[in-house]
MDAnalysis code that builds the backbone (N, CA, C; Angstrom):
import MDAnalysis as mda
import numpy as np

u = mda.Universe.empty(309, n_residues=103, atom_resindex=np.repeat(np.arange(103), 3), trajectory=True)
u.add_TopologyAttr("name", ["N", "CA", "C"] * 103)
u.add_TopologyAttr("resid", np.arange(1, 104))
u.add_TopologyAttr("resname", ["UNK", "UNK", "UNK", "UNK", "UNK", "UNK", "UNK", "UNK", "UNK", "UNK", "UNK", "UNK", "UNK", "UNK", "UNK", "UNK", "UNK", "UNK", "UNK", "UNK", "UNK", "UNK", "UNK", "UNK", "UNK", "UNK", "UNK", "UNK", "UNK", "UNK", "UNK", "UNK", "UNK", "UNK", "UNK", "UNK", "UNK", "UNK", "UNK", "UNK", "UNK", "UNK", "UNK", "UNK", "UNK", "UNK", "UNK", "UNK", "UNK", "UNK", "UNK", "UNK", "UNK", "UNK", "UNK", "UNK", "UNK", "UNK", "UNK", "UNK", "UNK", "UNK", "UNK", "UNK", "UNK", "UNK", "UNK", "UNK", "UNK", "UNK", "UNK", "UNK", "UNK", "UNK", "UNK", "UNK", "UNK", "UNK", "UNK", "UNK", "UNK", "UNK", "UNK", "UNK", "UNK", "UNK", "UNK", "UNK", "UNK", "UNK", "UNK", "UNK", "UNK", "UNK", "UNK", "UNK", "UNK", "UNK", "UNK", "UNK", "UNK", "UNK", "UNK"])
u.atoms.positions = np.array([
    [-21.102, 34.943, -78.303],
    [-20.042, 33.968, -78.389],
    [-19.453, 33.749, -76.996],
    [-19.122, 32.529, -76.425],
    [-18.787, 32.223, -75.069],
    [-16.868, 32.113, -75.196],
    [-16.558, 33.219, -74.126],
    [-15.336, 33.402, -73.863],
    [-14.847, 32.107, -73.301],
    [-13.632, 31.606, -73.065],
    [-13.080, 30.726, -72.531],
    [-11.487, 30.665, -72.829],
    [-10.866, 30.377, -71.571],
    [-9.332, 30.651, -71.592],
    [-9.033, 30.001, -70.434],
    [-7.450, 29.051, -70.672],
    [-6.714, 28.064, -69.347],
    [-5.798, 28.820, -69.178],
    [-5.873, 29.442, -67.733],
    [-4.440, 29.943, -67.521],
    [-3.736, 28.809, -66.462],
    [-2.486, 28.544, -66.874],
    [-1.676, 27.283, -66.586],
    [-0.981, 28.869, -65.250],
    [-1.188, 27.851, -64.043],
    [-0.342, 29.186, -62.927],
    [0.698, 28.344, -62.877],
    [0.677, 27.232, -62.695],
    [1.871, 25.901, -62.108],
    [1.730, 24.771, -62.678],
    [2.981, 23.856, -62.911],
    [2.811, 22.947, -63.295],
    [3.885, 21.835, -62.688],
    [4.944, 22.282, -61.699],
    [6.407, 21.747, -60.869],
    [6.240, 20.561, -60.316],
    [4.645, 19.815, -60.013],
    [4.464, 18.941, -58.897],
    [4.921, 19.426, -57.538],
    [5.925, 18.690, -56.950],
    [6.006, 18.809, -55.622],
    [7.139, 19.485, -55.906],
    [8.338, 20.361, -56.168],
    [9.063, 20.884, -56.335],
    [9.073, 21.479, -57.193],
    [8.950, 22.939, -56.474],
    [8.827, 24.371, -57.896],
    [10.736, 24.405, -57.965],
    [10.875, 25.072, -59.530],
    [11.582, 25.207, -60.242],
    [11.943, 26.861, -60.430],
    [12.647, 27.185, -60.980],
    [13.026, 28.464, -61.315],
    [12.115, 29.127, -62.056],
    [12.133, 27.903, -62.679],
    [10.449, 28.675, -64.197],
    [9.397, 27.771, -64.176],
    [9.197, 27.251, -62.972],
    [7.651, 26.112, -62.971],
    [7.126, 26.534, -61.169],
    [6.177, 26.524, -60.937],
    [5.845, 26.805, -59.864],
    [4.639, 25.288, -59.573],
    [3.996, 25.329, -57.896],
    [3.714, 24.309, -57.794],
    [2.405, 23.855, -58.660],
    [1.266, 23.374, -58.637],
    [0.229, 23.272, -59.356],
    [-0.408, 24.571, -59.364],
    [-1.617, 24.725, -60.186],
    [-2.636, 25.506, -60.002],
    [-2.959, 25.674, -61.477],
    [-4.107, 25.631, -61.488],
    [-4.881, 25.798, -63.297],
    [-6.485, 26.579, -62.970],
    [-6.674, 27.684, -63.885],
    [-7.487, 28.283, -63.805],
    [-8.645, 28.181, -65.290],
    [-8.907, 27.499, -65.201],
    [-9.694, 27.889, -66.007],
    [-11.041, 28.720, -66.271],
    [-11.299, 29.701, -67.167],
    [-12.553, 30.559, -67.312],
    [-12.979, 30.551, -68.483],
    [-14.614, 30.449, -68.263],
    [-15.203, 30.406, -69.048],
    [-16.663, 31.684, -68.698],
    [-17.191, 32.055, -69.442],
    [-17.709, 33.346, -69.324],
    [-18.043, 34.109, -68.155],
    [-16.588, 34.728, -67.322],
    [-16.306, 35.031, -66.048],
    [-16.463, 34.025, -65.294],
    [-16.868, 33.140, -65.302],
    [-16.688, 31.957, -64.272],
    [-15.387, 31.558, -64.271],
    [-14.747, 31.537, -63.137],
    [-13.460, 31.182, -62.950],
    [-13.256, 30.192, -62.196],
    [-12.342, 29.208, -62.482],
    [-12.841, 27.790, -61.376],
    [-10.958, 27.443, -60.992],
    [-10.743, 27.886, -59.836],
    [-9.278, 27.868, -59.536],
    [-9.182, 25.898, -59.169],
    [-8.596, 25.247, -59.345],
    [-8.074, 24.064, -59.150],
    [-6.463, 24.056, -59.272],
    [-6.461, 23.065, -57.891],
    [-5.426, 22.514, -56.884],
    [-4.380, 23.556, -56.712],
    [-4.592, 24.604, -55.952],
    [-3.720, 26.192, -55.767],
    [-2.929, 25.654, -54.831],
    [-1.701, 25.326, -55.324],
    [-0.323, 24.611, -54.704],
    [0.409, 26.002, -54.477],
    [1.549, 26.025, -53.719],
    [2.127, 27.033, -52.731],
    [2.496, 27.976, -53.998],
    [2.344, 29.655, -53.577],
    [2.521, 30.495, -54.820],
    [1.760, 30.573, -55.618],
    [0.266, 30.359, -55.733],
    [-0.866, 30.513, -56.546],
    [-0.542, 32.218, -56.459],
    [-1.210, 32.586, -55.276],
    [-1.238, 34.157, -55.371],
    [0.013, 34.764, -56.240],
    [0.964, 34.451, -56.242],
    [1.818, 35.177, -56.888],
    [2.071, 34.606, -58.358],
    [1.620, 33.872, -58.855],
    [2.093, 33.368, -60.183],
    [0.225, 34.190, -60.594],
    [-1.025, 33.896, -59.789],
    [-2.096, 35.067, -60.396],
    [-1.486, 36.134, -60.317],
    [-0.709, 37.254, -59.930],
    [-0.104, 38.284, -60.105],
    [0.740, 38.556, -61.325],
    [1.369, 37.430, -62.071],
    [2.216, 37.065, -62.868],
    [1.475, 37.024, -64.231],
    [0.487, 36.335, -64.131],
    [-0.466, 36.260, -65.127],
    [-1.710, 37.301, -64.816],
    [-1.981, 38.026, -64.055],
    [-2.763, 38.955, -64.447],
    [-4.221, 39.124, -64.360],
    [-4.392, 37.456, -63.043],
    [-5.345, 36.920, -62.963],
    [-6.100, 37.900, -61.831],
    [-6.829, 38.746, -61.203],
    [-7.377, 38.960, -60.281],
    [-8.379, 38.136, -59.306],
    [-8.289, 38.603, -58.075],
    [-8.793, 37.469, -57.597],
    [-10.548, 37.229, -57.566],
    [-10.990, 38.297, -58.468],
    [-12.507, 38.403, -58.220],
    [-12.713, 37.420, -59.649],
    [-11.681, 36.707, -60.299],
    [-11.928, 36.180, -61.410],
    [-12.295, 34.590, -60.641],
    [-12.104, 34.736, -59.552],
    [-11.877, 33.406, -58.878],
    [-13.794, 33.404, -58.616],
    [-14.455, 31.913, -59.265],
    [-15.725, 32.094, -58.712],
    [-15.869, 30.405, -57.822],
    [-15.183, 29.571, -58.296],
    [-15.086, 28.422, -57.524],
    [-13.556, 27.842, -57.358],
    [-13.411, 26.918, -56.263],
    [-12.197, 26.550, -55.834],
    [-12.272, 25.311, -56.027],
    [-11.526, 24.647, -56.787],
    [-11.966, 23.008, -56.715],
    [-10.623, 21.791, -56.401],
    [-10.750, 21.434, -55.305],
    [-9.252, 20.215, -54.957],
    [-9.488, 19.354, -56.181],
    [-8.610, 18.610, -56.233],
    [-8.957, 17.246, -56.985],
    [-8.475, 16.058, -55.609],
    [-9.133, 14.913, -56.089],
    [-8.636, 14.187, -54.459],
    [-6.939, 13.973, -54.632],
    [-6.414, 14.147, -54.985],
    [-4.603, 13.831, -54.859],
    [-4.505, 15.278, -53.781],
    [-5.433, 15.992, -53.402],
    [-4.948, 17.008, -52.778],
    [-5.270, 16.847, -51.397],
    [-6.772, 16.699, -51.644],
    [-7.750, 15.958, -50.317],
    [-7.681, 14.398, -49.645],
    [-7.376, 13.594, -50.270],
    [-7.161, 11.909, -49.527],
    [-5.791, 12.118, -49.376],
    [-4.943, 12.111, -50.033],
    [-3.378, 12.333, -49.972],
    [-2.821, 13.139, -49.869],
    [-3.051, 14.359, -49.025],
    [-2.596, 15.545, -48.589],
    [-1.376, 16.006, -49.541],
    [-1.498, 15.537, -50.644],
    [-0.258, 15.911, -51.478],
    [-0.371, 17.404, -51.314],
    [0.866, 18.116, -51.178],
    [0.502, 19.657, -50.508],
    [1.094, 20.457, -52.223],
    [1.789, 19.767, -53.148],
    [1.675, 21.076, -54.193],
    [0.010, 21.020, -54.735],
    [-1.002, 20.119, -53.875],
    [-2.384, 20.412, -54.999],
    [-3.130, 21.260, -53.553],
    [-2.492, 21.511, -52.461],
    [-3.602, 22.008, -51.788],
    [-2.617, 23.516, -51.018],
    [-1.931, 23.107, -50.445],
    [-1.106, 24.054, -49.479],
    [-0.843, 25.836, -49.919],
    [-1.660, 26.344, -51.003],
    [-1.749, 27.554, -51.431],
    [-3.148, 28.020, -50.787],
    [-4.362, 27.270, -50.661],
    [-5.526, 27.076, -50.222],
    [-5.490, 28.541, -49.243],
    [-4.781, 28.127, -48.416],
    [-5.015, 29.806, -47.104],
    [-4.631, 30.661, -47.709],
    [-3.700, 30.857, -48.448],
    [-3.304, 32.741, -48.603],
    [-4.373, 32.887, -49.738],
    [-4.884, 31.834, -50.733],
    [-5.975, 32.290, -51.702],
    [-7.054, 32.153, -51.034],
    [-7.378, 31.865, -49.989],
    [-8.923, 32.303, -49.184],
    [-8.631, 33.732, -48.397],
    [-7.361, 33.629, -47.687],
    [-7.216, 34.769, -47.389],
    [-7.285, 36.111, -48.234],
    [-6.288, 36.302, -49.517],
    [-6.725, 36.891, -50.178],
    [-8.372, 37.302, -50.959],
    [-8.821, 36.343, -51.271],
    [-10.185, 36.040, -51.517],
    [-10.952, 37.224, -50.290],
    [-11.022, 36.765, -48.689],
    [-11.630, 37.842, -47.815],
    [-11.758, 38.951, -48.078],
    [-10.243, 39.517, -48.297],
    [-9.957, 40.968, -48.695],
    [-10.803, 41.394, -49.634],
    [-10.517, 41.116, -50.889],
    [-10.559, 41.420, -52.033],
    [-11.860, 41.509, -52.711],
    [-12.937, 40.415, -52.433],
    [-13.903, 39.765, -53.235],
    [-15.205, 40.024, -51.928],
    [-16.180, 40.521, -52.579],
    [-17.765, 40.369, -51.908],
    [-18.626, 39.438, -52.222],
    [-19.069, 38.372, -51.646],
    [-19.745, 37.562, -51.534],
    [-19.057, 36.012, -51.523],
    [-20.061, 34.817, -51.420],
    [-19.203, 33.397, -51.486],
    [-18.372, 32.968, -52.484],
    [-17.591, 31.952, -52.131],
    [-17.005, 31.561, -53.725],
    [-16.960, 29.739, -53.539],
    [-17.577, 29.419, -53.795],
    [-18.208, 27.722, -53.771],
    [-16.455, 27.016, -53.767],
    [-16.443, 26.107, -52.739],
    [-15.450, 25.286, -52.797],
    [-16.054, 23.567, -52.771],
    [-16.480, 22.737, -54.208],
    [-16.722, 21.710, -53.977],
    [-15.669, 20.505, -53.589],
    [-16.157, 19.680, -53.200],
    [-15.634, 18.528, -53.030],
    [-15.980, 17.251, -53.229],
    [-15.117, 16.324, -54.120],
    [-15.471, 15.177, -54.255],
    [-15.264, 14.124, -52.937],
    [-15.931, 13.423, -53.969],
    [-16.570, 12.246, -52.655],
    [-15.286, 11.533, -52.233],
    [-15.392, 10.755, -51.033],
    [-14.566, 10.166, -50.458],
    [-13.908, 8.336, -51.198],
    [-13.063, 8.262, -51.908],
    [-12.658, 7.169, -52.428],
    [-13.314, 6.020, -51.769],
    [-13.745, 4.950, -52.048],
    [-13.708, 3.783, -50.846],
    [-12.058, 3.495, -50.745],
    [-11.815, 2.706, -49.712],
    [-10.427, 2.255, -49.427],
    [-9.998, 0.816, -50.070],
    [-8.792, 0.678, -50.507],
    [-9.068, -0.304, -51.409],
    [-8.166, -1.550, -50.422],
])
């Protein structure tokens, strides 16, 4: 039977809250863990929830993070790669979508 579970880390947009922090959604599905848009405080709201970081197997922006530097979908990015170094042996795939045309 295939495991699968959303852990919601953030949901504040651009201004975390007392009880909302900035983006970040994890979803896993049989140990595959696919971290998307780790907005500021990922690492610590995975601490919160219980997430370790070897659960992390891909990193994925969505473009509101990448064309529009909107920073609650990207600006967590270094301390979760950083952490990631420490912690975790081997790669962890960061894709990226394609470039919008300009309208």
């Amino acid at each position: 039977m295939s495991v699968r579970e959303l852990v919601v880390l953030g949901t504040a947009s651009q201004a975390p809250t007392r009880h909302r922090d900035h983006n970040g959604y994890l979803p896993r599905r049989d140990g595959a863990g696919l971290l998307f848009d780790p907005g500021e405080g990922t690492q610590r709201q995975m601490l919160f929830a219980g997430v370790p970081s070897s659960a992390i197997t891909r990193i994925c922006l969505t473009p509101e993070g990448i064309e529009h530097s909107h920073g609650d979908h990207c600006l967590g990015m270094p301390g979760v790669i950083q952490r990631l170094s420490l912690e975790r042996d081997g790669p962890v795939a960061v894709p990226v979508p394609p470039r919008r045309a300009a309208s």
